[in-house]
One Martini backbone bead per residue (centre of mass of N, CA, C, O) as a GRO file, in nm:
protein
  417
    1UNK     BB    1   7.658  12.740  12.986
    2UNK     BB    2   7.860  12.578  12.810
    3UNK     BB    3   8.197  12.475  12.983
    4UNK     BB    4   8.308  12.466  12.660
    5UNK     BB    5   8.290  12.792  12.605
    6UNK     BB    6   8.532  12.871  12.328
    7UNK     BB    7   8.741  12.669  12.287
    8UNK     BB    8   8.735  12.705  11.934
    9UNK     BB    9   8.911  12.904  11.929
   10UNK     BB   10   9.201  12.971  11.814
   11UNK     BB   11   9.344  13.053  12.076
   12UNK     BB   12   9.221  12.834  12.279
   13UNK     BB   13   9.349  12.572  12.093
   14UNK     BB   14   9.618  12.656  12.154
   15UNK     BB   15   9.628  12.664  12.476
   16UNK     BB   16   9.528  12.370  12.484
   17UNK     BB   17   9.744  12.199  12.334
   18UNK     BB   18   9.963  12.277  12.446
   19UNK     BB   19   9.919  12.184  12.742
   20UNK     BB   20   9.880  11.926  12.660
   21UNK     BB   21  10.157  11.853  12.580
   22UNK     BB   22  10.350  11.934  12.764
   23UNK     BB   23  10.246  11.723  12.986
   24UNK     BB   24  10.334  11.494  12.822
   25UNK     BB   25  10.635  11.548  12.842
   26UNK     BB   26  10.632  11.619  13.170
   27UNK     BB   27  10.442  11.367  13.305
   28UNK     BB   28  10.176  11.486  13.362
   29UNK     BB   29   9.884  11.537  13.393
   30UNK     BB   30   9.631  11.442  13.262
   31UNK     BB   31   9.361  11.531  13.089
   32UNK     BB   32   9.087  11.657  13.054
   33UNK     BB   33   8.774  11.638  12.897
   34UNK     BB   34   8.798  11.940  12.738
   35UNK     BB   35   9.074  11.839  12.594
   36UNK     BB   36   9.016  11.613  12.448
   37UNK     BB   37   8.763  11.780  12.261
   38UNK     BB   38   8.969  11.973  12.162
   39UNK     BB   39   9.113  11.787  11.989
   40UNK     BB   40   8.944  11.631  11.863
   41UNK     BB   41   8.817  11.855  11.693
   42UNK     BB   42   9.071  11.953  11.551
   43UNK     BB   43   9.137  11.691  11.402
   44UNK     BB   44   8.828  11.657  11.239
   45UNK     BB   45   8.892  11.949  11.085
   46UNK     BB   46   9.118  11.875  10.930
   47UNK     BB   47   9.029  11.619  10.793
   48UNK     BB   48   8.825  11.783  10.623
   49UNK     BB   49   8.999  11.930  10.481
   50UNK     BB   50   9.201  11.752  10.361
   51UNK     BB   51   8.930  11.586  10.226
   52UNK     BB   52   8.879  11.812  10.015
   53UNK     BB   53   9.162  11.778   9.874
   54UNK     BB   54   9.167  11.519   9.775
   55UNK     BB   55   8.879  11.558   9.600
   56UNK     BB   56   9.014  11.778   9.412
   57UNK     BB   57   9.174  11.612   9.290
   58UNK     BB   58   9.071  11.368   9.171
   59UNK     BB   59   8.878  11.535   8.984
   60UNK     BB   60   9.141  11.673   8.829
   61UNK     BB   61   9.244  11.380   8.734
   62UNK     BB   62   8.943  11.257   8.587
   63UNK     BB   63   8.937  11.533   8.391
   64UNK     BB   64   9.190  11.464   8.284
   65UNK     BB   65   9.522  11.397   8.108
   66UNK     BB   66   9.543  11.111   8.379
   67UNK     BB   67   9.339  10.935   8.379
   68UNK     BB   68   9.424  10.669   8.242
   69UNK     BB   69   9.631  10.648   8.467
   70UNK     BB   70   9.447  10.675   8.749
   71UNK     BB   71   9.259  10.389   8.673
   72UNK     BB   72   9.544  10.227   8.639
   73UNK     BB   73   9.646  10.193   8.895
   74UNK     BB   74   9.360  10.130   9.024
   75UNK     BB   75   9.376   9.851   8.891
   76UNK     BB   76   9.613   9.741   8.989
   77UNK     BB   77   9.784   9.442   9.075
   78UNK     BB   78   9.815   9.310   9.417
   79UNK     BB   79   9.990   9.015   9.462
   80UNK     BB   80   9.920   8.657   9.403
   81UNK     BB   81   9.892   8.456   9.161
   82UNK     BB   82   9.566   8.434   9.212
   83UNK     BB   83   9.572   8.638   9.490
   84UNK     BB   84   9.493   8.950   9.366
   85UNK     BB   85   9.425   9.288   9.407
   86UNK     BB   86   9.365   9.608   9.392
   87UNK     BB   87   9.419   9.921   9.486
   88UNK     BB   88   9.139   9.997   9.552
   89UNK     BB   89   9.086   9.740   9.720
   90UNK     BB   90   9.313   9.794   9.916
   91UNK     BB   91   9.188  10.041  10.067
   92UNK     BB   92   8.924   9.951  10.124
   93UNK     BB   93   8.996   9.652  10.255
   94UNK     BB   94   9.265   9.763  10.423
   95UNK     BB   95   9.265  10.020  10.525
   96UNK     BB   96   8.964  10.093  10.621
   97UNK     BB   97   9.031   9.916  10.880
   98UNK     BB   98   9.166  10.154  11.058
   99UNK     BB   99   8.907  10.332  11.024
  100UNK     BB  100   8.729  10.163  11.196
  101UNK     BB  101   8.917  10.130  11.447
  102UNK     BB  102   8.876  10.438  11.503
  103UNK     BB  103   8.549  10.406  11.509
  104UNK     BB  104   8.553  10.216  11.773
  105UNK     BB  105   8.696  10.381  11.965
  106UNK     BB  106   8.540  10.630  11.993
  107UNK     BB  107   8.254  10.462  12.055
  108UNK     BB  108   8.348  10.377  12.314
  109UNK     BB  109   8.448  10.627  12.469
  110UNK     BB  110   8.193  10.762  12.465
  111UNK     BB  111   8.011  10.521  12.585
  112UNK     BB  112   8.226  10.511  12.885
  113UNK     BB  113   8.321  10.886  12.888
  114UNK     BB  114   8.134  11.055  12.740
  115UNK     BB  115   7.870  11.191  12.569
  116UNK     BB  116   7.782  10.838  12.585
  117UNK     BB  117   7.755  10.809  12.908
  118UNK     BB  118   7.448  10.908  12.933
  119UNK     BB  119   7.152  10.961  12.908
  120UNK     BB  120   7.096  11.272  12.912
  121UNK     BB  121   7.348  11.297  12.648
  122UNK     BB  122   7.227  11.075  12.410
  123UNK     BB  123   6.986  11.113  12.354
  124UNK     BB  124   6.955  11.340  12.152
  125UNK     BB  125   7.215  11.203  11.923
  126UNK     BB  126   7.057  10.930  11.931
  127UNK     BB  127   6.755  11.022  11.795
  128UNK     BB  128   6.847  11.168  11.528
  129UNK     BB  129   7.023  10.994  11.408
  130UNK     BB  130   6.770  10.805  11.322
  131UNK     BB  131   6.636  10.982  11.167
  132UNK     BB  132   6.855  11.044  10.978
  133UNK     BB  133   6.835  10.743  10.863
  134UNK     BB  134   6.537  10.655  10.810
  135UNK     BB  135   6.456  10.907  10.568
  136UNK     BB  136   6.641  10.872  10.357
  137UNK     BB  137   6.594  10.588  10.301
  138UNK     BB  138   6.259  10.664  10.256
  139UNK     BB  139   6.323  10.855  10.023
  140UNK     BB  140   6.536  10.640   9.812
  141UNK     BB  141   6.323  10.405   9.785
  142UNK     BB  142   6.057  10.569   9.651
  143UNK     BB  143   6.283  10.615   9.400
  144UNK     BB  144   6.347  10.254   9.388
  145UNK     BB  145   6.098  10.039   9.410
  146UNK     BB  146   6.120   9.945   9.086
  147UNK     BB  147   6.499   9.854   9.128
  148UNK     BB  148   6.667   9.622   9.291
  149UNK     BB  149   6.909   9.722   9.254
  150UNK     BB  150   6.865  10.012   9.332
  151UNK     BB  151   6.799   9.939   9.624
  152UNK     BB  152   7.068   9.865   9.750
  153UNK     BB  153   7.130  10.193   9.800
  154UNK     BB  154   6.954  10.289  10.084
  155UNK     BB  155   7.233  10.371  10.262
  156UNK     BB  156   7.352  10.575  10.178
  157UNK     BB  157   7.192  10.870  10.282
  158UNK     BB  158   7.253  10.778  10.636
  159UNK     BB  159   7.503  10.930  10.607
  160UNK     BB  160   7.786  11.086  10.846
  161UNK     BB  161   8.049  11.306  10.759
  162UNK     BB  162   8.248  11.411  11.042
  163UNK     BB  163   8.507  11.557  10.880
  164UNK     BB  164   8.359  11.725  10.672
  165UNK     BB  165   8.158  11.869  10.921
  166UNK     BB  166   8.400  11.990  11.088
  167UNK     BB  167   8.499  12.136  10.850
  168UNK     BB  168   8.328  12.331  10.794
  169UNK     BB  169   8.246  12.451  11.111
  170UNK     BB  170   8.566  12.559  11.079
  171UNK     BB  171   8.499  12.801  10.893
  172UNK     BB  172   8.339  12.964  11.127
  173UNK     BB  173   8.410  12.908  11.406
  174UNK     BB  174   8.256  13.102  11.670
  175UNK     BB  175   7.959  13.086  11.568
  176UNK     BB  176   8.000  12.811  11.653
  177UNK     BB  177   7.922  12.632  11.910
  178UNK     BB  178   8.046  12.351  12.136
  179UNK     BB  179   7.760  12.221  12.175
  180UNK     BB  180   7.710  12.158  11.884
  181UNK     BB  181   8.004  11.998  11.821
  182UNK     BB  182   7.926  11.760  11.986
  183UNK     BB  183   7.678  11.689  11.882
  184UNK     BB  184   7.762  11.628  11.579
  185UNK     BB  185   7.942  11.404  11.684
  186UNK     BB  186   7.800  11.232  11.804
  187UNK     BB  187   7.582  11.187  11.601
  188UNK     BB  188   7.860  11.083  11.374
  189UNK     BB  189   7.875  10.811  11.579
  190UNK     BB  190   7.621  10.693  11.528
  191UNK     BB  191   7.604  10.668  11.266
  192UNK     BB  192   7.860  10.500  11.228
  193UNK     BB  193   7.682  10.253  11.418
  194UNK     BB  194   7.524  10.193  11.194
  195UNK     BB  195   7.645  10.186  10.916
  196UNK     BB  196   7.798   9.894  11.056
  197UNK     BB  197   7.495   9.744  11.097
  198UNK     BB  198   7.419   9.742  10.761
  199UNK     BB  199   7.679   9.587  10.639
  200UNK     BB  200   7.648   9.345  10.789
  201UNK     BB  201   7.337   9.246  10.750
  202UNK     BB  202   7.313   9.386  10.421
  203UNK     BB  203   7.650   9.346  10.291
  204UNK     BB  204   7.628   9.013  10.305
  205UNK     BB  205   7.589   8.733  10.124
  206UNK     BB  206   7.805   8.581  10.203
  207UNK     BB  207   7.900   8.307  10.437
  208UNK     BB  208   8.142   8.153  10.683
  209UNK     BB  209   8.173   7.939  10.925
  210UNK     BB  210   8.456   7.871  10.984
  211UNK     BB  211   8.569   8.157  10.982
  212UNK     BB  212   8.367   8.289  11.201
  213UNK     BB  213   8.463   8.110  11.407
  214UNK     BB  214   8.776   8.227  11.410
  215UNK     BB  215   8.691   8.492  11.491
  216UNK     BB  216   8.568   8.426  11.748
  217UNK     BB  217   8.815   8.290  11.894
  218UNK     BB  218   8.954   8.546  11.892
  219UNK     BB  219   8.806   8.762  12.038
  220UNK     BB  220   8.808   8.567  12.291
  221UNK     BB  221   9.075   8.601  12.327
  222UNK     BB  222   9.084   8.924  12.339
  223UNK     BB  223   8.874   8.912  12.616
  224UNK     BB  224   9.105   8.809  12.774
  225UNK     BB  225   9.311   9.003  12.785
  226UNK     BB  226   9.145   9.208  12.902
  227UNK     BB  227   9.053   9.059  13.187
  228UNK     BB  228   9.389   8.995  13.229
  229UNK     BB  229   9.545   9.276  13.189
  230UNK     BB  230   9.695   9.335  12.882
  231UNK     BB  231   9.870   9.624  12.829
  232UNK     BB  232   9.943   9.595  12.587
  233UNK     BB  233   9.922   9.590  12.199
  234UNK     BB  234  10.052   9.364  12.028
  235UNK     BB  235   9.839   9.119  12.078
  236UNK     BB  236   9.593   9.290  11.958
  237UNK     BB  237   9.720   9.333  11.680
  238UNK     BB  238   9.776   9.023  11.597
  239UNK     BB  239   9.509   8.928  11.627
  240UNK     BB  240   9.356   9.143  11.444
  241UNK     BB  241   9.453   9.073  11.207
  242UNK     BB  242   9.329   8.805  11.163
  243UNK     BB  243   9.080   8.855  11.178
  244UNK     BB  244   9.034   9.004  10.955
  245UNK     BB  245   9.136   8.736  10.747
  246UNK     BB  246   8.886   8.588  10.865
  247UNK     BB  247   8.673   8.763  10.762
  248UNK     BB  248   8.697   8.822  10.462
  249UNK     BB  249   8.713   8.509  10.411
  250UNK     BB  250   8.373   8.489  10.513
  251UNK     BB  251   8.233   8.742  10.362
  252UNK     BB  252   8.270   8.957  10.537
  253UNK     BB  253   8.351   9.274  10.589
  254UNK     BB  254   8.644   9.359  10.685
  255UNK     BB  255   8.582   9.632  10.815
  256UNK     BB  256   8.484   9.509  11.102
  257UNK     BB  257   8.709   9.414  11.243
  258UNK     BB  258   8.788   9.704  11.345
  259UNK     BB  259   8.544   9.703  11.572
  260UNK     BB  260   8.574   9.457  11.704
  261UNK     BB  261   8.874   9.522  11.808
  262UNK     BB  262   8.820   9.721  11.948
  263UNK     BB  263   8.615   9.646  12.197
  264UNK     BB  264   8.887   9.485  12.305
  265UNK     BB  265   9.024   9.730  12.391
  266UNK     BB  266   9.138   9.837  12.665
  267UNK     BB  267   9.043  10.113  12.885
  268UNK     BB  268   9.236  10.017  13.103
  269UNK     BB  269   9.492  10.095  13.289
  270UNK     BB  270   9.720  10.190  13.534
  271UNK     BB  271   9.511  10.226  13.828
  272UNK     BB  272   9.240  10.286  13.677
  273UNK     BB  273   9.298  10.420  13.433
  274UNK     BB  274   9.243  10.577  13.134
  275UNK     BB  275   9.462  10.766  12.986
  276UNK     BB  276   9.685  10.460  12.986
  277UNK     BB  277   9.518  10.322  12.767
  278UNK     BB  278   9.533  10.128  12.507
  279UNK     BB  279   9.260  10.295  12.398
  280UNK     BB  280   9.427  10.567  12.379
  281UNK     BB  281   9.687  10.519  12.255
  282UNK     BB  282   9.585  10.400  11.987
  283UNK     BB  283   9.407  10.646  11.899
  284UNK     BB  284   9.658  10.886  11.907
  285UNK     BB  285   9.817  10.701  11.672
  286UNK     BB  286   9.589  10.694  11.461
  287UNK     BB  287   9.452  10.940  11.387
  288UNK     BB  288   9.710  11.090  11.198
  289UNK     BB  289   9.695  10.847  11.013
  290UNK     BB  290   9.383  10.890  10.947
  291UNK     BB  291   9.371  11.213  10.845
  292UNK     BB  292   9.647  11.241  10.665
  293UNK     BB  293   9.614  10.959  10.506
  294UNK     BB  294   9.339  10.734  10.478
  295UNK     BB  295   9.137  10.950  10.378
  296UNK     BB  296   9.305  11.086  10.104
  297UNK     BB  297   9.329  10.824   9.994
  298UNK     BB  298   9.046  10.745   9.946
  299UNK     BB  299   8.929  11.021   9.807
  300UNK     BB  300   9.122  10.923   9.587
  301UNK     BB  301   9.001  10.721   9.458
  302UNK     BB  302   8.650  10.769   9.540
  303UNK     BB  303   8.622  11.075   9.360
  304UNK     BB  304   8.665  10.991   9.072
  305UNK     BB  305   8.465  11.212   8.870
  306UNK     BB  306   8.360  11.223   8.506
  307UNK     BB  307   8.213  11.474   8.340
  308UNK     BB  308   8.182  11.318   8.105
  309UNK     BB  309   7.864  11.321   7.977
  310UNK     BB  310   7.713  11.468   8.208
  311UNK     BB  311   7.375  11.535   8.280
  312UNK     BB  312   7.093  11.608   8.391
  313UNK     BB  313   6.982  11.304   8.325
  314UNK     BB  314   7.192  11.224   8.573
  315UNK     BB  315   7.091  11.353   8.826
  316UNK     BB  316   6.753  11.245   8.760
  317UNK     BB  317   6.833  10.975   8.845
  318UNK     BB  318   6.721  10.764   9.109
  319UNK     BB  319   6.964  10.756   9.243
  320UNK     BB  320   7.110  11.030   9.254
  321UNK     BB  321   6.876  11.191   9.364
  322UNK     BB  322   6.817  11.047   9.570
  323UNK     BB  323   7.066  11.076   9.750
  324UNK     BB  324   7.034  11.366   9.737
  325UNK     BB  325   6.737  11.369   9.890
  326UNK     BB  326   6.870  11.272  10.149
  327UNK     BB  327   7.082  11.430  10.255
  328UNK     BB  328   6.950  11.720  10.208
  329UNK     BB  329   6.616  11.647  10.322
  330UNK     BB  330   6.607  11.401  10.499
  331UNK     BB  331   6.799  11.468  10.704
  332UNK     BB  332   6.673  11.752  10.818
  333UNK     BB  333   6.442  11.596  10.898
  334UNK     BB  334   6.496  11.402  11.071
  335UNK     BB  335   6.653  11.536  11.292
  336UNK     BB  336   6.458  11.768  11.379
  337UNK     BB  337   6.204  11.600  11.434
  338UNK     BB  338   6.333  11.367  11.644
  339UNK     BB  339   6.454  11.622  11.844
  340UNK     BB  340   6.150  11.785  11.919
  341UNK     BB  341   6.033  11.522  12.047
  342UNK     BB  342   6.242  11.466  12.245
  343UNK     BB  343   6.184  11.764  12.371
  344UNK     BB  344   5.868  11.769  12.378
  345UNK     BB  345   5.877  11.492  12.594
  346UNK     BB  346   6.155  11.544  12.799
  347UNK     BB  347   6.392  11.386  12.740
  348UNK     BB  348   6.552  11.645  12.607
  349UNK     BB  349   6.793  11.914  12.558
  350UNK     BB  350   6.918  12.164  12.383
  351UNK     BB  351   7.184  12.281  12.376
  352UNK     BB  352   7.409  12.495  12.447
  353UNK     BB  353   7.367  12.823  12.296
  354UNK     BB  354   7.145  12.766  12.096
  355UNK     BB  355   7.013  12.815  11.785
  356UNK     BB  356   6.756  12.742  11.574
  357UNK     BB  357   6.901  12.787  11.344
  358UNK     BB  358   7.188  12.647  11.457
  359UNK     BB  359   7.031  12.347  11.447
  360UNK     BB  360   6.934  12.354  11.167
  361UNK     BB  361   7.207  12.379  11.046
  362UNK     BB  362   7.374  12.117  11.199
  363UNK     BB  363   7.171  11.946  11.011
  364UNK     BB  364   7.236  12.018  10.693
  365UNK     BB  365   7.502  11.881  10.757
  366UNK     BB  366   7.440  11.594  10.788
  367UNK     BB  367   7.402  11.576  10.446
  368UNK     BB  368   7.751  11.470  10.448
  369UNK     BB  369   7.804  11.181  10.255
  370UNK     BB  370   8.092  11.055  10.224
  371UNK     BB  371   8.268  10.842  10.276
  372UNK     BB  372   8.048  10.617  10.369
  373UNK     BB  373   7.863  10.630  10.119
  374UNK     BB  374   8.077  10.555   9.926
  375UNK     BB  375   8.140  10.271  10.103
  376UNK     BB  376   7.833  10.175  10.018
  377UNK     BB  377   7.836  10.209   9.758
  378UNK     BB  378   8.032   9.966   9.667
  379UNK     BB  379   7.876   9.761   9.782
  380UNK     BB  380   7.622   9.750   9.658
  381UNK     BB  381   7.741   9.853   9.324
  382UNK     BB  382   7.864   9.651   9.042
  383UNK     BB  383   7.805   9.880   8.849
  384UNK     BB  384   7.935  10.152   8.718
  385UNK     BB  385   7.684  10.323   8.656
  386UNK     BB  386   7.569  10.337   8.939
  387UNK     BB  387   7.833  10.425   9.070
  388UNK     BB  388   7.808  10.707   8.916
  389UNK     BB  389   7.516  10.776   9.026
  390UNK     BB  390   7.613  10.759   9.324
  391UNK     BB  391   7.877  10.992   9.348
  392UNK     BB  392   7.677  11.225   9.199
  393UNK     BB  393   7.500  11.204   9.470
  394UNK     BB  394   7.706  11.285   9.670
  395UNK     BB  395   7.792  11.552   9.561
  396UNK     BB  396   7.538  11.698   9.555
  397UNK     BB  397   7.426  11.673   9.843
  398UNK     BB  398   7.663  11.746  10.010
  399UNK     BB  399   7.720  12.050   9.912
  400UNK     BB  400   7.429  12.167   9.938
  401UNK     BB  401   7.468  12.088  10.245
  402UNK     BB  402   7.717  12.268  10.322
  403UNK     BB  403   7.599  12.551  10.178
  404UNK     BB  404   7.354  12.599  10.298
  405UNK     BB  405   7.479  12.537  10.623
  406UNK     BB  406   7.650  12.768  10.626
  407UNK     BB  407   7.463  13.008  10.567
  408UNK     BB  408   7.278  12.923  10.852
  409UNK     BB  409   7.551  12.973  11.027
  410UNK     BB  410   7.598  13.256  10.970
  411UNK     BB  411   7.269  13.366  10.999
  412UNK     BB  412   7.212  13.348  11.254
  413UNK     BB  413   7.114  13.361  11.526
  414UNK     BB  414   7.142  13.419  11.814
  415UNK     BB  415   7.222  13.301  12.145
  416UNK     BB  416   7.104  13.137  12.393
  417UNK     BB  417   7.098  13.095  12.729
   0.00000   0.00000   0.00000
């Protein structure tokens, strides 16, 4: 059995938080990684539960006599006359910068001292990931290759949103085993570093060049204080500002700067220790900033879909149908097939304590594709048409993977040993 079994009941997350704090406040060790993971876990299906309410909220506003409010909102203009944003904007723009910047951090430490520190823990959540990308993409292509436009949609169902995904399979609680909660995790932070490869490839149509040049010496700057040993975190933020600032002005997404920064921050601490380190000290300070403040404002402002005028053939239009059935049918054959052929031929091995129906049940909930997605639907899709049948594709795909998840990980067979 995985060392991890058993943390994710409630009393064992509340006896393992409590002891995490208590150290923190009377300055003893720091935890060790199983503490670690059972709070990352903790925060992430928070997370989750938080964006269903954010997002229950979008479309209750969107729906009711206050839409023309909440439109009128996110629409209004902030910032300097001839050079102002909208409200909309600035949340995609300016705050999802923050969003990334612990998407960047929590990657790098995965990358060095987590699950995906090793080749034989990473292969299989990495070979998974990668169908996982794949499959949806070649089904809403196959779906939309008749119009350039809607072709541009092609990543929409690539992504998998890991708090919406953890917030579901807390609602389940121990009957999903916690090495399986670690795959979906690890799973969904390569999927989410596959995401900002295909912004950055293929969403980026103009670049300047001289801008880009002012960031690669920012950064080149940021790389030389984590070198000589900086570990203040002051600098490395007022630096990520500007690089943020000649990002976005450089035509590439303002919101790749904030991964770019990550992994300029040092992982190591004072006396070569990771637990003191800027890049743990930001990340703790960042995620509940996060969790609670910046995914719930972004589902609030890009949830809010108007069920007004739409019918059956708004569902089966081929953005939107394609999207869901790249996240519902595509994701879970992706996932599955890639995970089989890892196992099959010897390069990985099943989660421990997992049974085939519960390994099945989380491939299902990976077509659960909303933050993410629906931040690549705005950058695809200029067209308002587009956009509306892009969020209907991702809240139907979504859903569905869901509540099918929900139910394949409640009937599962028992777990093998």
């Amino acid at each position: 059995m995985s060392p991890l079994s058993g943390i994710c009941s409630q009393t064992n997350f509340k006896r393992v938080i409590n002891k995490w704090e208590n150290d923190r406040v009377e300055n003893r060790s720091p935890p060790g990684p199983i503490l670690l993971i059972a709070e990352f876990l903790r925060l992430e299906a928070a997370a989750g539960l938080v964006l269903m309410a954010a997002t229950a909220a979008a479309l209750v506003l969107a729906n009711s006599p206050m839409a023309p409010l909440y439109q009128a909102v996110l629409s209004a203009e902030i910032g300097l006359p001839g050079n102002s944003l909208s409200v909309l904007l600035w949340i995609n723009d300016g705050l999802m910068v923050i969003f990334f910047l612990l998407i960047g951090l929590e990657i790098k430490r995965e990358l060095l001292v987590g699950e995906l520190s090793s080749t034989k823990r990473a292969v299989l959540p990495a070979i998974a990931a990668l169908g996982g990308m794949i499959v949806p993409a070649m089904i809403y292509a196959a779906l939309n290759w008749h119009d350039p436009d809607a072709l541009r949609g092609w990543a929409i169902p690539a992504a998998t949103d890991i708090a919406f995904a953890l917030g579901v399979v807390a609602i389940l609680g121990s009957r999903v085993p916690t090495s399986l909660k670690v795959f979906l995790t690890a799973l969904a932070i390569l999927d989410d570093l596959g995401a900002i490869v295909i912004i950055g490839l293929f969403y980026t149509p103009h670049v300047s060049g001289i801008a880009l040049g002012l960031a690669a010496a920012s950064l080149a700057l940021l790389l030389a204080l984590n070198r000589f040993g900086v570990r203040r975190l002051a600098p490395y933020l007022i630096v990520g500002l500007f690089v943020w600032g000649v990002v976005l002005a450089s035509g590439v997404h303002g919101t790749l700067a904030g991964v770019a920064v990550a992994f300029m921050v040092p992982m190591r601490g004072a006396g070569a220790t990771e637990e003191d380190s800027p890049l743990h000290r930001l990340e703790h300070r960042l995620h509940p900033c996060v969790v609670y403040g910046i995914l719930p404002i972004f589902g609030l402002a890009n949830a809010g879909l108007s069920f007004s005028g739409l019918s059956l053939p708004n569902l089966l239009a081929p953005v939107s149908f394609g999207i869901a059935a790249g996240l519902f049918i595509g994701k879970q054959l992706g996932v599955m097939a890639a995970a089989w052929v890892a196992v099959k031929m010897g390069w990985a091995e099943w989660p421990d304590g997992s049974s085939a129906g519960q390994i099945y049940g989380i491939a299902v909930l990976c077509g659960i594709g909303f933050t993410m997605s629906l931040f690549i639907g705005g950058l695809a899709f200029s067209s308002d048409d587009l956009q509306i049948q892009a969020k209907l594709g991702v809240f139907s795909g979504s859903l569905i993977s869901a509540l099918v998840g929900v139910l394949v990980l409640r009937f599962s067979g028992a777990q093998r040993s």
